[in-house]
Every structure is written in C-alpha cells, then in structure tokens.
C-alpha positions in Angstrom: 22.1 22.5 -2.4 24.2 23.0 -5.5 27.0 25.7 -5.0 27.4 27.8 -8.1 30.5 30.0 -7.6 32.2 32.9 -9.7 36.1 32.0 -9.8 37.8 35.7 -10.0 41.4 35.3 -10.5 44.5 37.8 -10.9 47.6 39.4 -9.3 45.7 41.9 -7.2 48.3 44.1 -6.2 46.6 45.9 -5.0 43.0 44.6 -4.7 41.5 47.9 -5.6 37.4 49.1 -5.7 37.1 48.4 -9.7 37.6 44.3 -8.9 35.4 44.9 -5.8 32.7 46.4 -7.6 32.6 44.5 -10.7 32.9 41.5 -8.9 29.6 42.8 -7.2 28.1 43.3 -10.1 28.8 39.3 -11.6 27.5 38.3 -8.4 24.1 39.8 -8.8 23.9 39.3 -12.3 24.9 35.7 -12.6 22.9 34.7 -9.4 25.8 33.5 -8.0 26.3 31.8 -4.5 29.9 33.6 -4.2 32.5 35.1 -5.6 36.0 33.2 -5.0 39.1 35.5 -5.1 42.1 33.9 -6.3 45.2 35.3 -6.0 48.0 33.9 -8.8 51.5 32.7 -7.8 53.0 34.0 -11.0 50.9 34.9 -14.0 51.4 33.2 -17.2 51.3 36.4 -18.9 53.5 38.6 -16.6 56.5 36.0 -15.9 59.5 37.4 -15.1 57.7 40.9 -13.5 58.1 41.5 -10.1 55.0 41.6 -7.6 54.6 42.2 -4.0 54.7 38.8 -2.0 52.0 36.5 -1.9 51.1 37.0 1.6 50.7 40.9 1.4 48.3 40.3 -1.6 46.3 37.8 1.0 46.1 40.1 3.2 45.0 43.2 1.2 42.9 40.6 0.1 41.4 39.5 3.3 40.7 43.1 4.3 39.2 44.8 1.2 36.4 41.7 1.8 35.8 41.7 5.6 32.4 41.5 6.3 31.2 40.4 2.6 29.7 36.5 3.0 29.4 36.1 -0.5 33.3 37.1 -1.3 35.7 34.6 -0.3 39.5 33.7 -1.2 41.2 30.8 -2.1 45.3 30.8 -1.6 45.5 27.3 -3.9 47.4 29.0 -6.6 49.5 31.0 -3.9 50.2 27.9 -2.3 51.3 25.6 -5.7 55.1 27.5 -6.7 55.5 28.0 -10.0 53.0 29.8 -13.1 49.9 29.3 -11.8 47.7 28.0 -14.7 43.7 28.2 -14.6 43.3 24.3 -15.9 45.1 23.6 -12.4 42.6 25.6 -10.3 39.4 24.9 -12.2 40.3 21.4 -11.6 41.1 21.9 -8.1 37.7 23.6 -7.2 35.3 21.1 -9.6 36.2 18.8 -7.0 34.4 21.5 -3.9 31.3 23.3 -6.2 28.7 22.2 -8.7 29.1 24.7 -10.8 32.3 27.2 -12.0 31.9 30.4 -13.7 35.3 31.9 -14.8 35.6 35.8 -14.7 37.5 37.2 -17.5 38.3 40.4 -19.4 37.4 40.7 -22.5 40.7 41.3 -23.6 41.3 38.2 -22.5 38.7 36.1 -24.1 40.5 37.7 -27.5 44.1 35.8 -26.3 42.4 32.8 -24.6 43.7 30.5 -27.5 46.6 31.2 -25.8 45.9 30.4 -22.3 46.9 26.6 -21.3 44.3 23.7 -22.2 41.5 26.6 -23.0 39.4 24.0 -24.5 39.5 21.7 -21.4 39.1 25.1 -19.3 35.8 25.7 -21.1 34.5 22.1 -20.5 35.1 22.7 -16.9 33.9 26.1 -16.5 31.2 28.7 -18.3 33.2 31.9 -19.8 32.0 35.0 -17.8 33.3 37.9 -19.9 33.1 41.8 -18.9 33.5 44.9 -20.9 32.5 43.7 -24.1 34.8 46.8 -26.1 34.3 45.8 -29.5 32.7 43.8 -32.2 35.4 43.4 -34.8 35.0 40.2 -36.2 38.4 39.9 -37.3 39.5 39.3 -33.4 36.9 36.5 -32.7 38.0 33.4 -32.1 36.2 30.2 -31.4 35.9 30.9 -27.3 33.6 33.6 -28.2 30.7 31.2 -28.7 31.3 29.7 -25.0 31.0 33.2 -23.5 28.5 35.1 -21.8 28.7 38.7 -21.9 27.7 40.5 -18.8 27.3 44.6 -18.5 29.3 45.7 -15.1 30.3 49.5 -15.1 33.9 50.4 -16.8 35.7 51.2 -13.8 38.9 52.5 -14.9 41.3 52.0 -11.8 44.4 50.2 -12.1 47.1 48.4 -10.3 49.5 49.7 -11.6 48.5 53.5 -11.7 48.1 52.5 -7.8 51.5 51.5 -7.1 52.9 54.9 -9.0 50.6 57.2 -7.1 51.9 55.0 -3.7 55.2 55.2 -5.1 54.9 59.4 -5.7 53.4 59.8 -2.3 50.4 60.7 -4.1 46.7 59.4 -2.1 45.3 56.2 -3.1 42.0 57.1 -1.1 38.9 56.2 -3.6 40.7 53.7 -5.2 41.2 51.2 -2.8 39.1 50.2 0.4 40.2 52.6 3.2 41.6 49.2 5.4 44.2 48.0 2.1 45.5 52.3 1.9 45.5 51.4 5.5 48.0 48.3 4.9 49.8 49.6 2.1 51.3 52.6 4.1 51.7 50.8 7.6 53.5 48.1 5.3 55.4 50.5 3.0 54.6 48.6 -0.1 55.4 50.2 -3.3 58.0 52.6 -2.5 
C-alpha cells in the first residue's frame, strides 16, 4: 500500500497545541497516512540562537503525541550535527514512503528561494502551505505555483511567548498538552 506521509519539521520548543492542531487539520485534509514530526538540529534560519537540547525537545515531543497512531517522530535531523537542511531529510525519507508532503508556513513559502536546493526540494516533495495571509503579488515567487494551500485555523500560540510565560512563572496550561507543562516544570526548562 503506498504510504503518503505529511513531513512537519521545526524547533518545537516547546511542541505546543497550535502545531498539534494544525497538524490535525493537514492530516484530514490532505488524506494523509501520517504526520511525521521532525525535530531540527539547528535551524538554518536561527543559527547561532540557543535552544533547549535535542533530547528534551524528543521528549516533549514524544508526550504531546502519546496515543495519536497517525503522529509519529523522526530524530534523523537530531541525530546528523550540524544545520539541519530539508534537501537532507526529504532525501532521507524518499527512500521509506511513496509519497512526501512538506508542511510549511506561509511565510516561508515567501523566503523559500532561500532555503537550500528548493528546486530539488520541490521535485522531491509537494509544497503543503498554511495560512495563506496575503495575496500581494509583489512577494510571489516561482514556488508559489508548486504549492497547495490548505485552510487550518490561525492558532496564534507561540514558542517563544511559551518560554517567557515559563520563564515569568506565568501558566502555560491551554497552550501546551497537560503531559509537556508537566515536563517542562519537573525539568525546569526555561527559567
């Protein structure tokens, strides 16, 4: 049976309910046989920041999806040092599915020219884009005609805003599965 599979990469630190849900959402929409998380070593976009290790990400990772067959994780990036570089992965995982849908922002379809080898990226994998903001045509580049536009709800939760409101002993509850608030205190990340 061929194995069509939604790749859903990032830092995830925290995994919070917006990726859970609009992952969710993809799934459904897209027909999909899973949803593979993939946690980055190092983004290409955020070198030098720092981030919470690779194997507290995992494991947030592992328990905000406990329980979910269709959500699964890969550690391949987490696992290669270095920038971790979609061509690398997509290549990686054409080799175990049929099929490779890549999840991406839509601010990030408007940089994509950017990312490493887009062009081989998109012959490797169909361009999944959510929260279509905008139809300037002034930001459109050639990427746009690869992509597929899917409606998931604007869920405005953020990493970051997570790690402050840790950070200011402020409740996470609502904005992360109850088992990663769970983590993150026994843990004391982000303090």
């Amino acid at each position: 049976m061929a194995k069509t599979i939604g790749i859903y990469g990032g830092t995830f630190d925290p995994i919070h309910l917006g990726h859970l849900i609009t992952a969710q959402y993809v799934f459904e929409l897209r027909n999909l046989d899973g949803i593979l998380f993939i946690p980055c070593n190092v983004s290409p976009f955020k070198i030098g920041m720092k981030c919470t290790s690779g194997e507290d990400r995992l494991n947030m990772l592992k328990l905000a999806i406990d329980g979910i067959p269709h959500f699964l994780i890969s550690d391949y990036e987490l696992k290669n040092p270095g920038v971790s570089y979609t061509i690398n992965t997509l290549k990686y995982l054409r080799e175990k599915y049929d099929e490779l849908e890549l999840i991406i922002g839509y601010d990030n379809l408007l940089k994509f020219e950017k990312w490493k080898e887009p062009d081989e990226i998109v012959k490797l994998a169909k361009l999944i884009v959510l929260g279509r903001t905008t139809d300037i045509e002034e930001h459109k580049n050639k990427y746009f005609s690869f992509a597929e536009f899917v409606k998931t709800p604007r869920i405005d939760i953020s990493s970051t805003e997570i790690r402050n409101r840790v950070n200011k002993n402020l409740p996470i509850d609502f904005l992360v599965p109850p088992a990663v608030k769970n983590y993150i205190l026994e843990k004391g990340l982000y303090r």
